[in-house]
C-alpha positions in Angstrom: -67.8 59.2 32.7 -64.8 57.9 31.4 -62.6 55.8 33.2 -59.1 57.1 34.2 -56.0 54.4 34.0 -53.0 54.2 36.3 -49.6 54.9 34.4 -47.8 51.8 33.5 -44.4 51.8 34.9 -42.0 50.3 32.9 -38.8 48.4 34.0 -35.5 49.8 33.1 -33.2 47.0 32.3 -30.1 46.8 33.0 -28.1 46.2 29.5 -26.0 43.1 29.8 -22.7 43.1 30.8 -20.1 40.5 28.5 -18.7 37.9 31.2 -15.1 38.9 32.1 -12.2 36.7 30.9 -11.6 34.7 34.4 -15.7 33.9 34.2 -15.3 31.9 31.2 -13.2 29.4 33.8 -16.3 28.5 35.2 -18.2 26.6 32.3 -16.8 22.9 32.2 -16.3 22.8 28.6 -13.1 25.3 29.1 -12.3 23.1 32.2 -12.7 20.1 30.4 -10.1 21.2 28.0 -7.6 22.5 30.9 -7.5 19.1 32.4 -6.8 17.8 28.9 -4.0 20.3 28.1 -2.3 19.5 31.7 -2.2 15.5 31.1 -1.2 15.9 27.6 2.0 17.9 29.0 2.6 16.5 31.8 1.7 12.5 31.9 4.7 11.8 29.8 6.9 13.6 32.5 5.1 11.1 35.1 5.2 8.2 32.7 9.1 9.1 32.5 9.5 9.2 36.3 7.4 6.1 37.3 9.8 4.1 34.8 12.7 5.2 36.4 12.1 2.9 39.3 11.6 -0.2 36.9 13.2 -3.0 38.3 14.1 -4.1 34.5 16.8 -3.2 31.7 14.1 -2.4 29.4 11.5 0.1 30.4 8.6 -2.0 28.0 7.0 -3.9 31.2 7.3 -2.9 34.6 8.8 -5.4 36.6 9.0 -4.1 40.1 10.4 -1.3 42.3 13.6 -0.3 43.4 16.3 2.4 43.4 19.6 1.0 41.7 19.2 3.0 38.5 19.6 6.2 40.9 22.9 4.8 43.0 23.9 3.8 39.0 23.0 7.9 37.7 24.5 9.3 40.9 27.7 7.3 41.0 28.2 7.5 36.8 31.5 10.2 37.1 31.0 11.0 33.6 26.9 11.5 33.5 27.9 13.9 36.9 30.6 15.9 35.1 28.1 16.6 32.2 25.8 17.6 35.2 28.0 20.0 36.3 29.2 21.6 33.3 24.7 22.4 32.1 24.5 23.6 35.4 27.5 26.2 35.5 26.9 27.0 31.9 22.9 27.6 32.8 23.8 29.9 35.6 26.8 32.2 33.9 24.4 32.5 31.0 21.6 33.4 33.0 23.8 35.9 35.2 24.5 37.6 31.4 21.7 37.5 30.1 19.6 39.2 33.1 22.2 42.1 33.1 22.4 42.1 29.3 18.5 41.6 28.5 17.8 44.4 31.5 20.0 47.0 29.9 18.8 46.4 26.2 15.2 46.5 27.6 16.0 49.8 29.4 17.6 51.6 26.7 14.2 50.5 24.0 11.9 52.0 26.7 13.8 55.2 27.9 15.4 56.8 24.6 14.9 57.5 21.1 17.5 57.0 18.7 18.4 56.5 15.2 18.0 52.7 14.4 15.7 52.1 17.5 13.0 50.0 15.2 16.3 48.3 13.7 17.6 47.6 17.1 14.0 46.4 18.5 13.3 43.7 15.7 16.9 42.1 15.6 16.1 41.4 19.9 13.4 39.2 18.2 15.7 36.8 16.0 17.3 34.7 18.4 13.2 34.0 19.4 12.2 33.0 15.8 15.1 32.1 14.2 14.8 28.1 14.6 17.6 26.7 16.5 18.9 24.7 13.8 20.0 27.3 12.4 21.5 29.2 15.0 23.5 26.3 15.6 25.1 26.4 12.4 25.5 30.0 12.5 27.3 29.2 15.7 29.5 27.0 14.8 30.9 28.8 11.8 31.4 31.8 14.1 33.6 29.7 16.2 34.8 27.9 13.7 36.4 31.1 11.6 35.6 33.8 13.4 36.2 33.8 17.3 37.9 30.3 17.0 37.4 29.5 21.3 40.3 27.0 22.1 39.5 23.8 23.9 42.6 22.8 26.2 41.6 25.5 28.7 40.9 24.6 32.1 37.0 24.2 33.5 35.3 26.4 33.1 36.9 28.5 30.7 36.9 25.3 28.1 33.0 26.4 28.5 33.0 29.7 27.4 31.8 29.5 23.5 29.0 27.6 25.1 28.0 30.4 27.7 28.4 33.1 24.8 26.3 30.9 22.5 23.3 30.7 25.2 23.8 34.0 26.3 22.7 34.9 22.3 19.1 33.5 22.3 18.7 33.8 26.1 18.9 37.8 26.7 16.4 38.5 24.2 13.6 36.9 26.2 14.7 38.4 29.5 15.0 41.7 27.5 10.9 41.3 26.1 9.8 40.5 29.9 11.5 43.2 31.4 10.3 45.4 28.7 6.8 44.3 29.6 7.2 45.1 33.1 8.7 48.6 32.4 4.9 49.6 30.2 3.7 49.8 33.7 6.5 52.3 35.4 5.1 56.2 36.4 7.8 58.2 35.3 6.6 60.5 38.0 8.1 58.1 40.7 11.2 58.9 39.1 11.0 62.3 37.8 10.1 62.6 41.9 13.5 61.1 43.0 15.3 63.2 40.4 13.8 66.9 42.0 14.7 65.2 45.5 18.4 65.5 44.3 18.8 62.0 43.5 21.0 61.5 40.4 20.5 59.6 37.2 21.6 56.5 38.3 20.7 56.3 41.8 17.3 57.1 40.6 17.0 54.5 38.5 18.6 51.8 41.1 16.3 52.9 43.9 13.1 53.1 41.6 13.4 51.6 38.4 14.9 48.5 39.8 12.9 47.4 42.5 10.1 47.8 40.3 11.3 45.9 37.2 12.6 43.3 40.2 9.8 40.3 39.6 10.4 40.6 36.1 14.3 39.8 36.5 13.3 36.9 38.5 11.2 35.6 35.7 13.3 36.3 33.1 16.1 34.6 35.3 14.2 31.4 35.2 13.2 31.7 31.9 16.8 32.0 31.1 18.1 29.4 33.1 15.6 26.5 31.9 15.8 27.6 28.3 20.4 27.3 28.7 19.9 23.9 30.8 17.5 22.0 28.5 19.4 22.8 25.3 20.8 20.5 22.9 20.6 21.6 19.2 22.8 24.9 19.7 25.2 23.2 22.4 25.7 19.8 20.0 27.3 22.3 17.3 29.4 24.5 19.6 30.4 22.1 22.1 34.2 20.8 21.8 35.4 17.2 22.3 35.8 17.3 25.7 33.0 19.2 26.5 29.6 17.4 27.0 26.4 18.6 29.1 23.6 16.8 30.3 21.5 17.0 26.9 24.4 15.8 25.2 25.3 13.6 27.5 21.4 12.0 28.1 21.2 12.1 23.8 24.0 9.6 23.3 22.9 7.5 26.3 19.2 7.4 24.2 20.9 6.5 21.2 21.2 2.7 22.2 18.1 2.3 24.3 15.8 4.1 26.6 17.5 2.3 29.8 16.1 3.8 33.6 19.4 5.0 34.1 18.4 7.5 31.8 14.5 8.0 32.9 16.6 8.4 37.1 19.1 10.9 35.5 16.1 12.9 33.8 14.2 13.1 36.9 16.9 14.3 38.8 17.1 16.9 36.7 13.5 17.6 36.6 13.4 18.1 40.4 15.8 19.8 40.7 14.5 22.8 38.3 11.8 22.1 40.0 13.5 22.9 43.6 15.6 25.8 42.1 12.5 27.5 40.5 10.3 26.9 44.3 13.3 28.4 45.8 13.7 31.9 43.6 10.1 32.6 44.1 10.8 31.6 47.9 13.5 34.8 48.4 11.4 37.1 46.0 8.5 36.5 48.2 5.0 37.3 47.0 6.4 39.9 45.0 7.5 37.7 42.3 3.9 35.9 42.3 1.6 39.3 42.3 3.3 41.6 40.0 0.9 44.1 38.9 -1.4 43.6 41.2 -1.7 46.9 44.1 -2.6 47.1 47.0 -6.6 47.5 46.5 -6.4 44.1 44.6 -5.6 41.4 47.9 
């Protein structure tokens, strides 16, 4: 007789699956680096705001607390006037550039035309060209070409300024928007068009809303990049004309006082407050863009 064996069953396994990108999060190596990244950007920012309550003319040792370098920033007429002139050029060249950067990003994604590739790679010179040198180029343009006269009143004595920003802010709104737009069904619209909507009360009742958290963005983006320059504004700027870089630049010049570390964090909080506020009216919109409905 010969002894019969039971089949062997053998265990399928399952192949293995590569960890998705938000897994990696978990190991404390990449965390370990994260923590590093965010002190190394943002410790000088807290150094910077710690010493602006230095009881002391130098900011070397700290010698106590107090609050006289702010009643000092907030009551220096010319440090406020350069305030106010960064903050209205930062907000007509945002206004702009959102309209300008939506349109250019609208016409790349919706038509085809002759110089499109042309068109599409000159949006990306203001973003590489270093701002050296489009502060030259600036200043020869208003130098011999659109000379912009400075005895106007505020704010039109701003105006070179605003069209100088406006050139190396739309670009990145437009690149944003575009972003958002690779995600648009054309069927939505296509929809509204065979329900008798026209052209452009299609695209204001669909495209809009949907391209809407990417105008925010690209709003912000815009506003931070037109408050916290310098290089461009120090060439086109007149005489009489100084903003808060400017202004904060010749202040540094002669010493690194806390007037200077209170007027920067001012300034720092209050980007801080207008950015929280934005993405306060948007809503959650602004904060889960892409995400449907199946994802919360």
């Amino acid at each position: 007789m010969t002894a019969t064996t039971a089949p062997v069953k053998l265990k399928k396994i399952a192949p293995k699956t590569p960890p998705g990108p938000l897994e990696y999060l978990r190991r404390w190596p990449l965390q370990l680096w994260l923590v590093l990244v965010g002190l190394f950007l943002y410790i000088p920012l807290i150094t910077l705001m710690i010493f602006s309550f230095n009881d002391s003319k130098r900011n070397i040792v700290w010698q106590g607390f107090t609050l006289k370098y702010y009643d000092k920033a907030l009551h220096n007429d010319s440090l406020i006037t350069a305030f106010g002139n960064s903050m209205t050029i930062a907000l007509c060249s945002t206004i702009i550039s959102v309209i300008i950067g939506a349109m250019a990003a609208i016409v790349l994604w919706r038509f085809r035309f002759v110089g499109k590739t042309a068109f599409n790679a000159g949006l990306a010179i203001p973003i590489v060209v270093p701002e050296i040198c489009m502060g030259v180029g600036m200043l020869v343009f208003f130098a011999k070409v659109l000379p912009w006269p400075h005895d106007l009143p505020w704010p039109l004595d701003l105006g070179n300024i605003i069209i100088a920003h406006v050139s190396f802010s739309f670009p990145f709104v437009a690149v944003v928007v575009r972003a958002r737009l690779g995600s648009f069904n054309r069927e939505l619209e296509e929809a509204a068009k065979d329900l008798g909507a026209s052209e452009f009360r299609a695209l204001m009742d669909v495209v809009i809303p949907h391209i809407q958290p990417s105008l925010i963005a690209g709003g912000l983006l815009a506003f931070t990049l037109s408050l916290d320059d310098f290089v461009i504004t120090f060439f086109t700027a007149g005489p009489d004309t100084v903003t808060f870089p400017v202004k904060v630049y010749s202040m540094v010049r002669f010493s690194v006082t806390p007037e200077v570390n209170a007027a920067s964090t001012i300034l720092i909080v209050v980007t801080v407050l207008l950015t929280f506020l934005a993405l306060k009216f948007q809503g959650s919109s602004a904060l889960t863009a892409g995400h449907g409905a199946d994802d919360k």
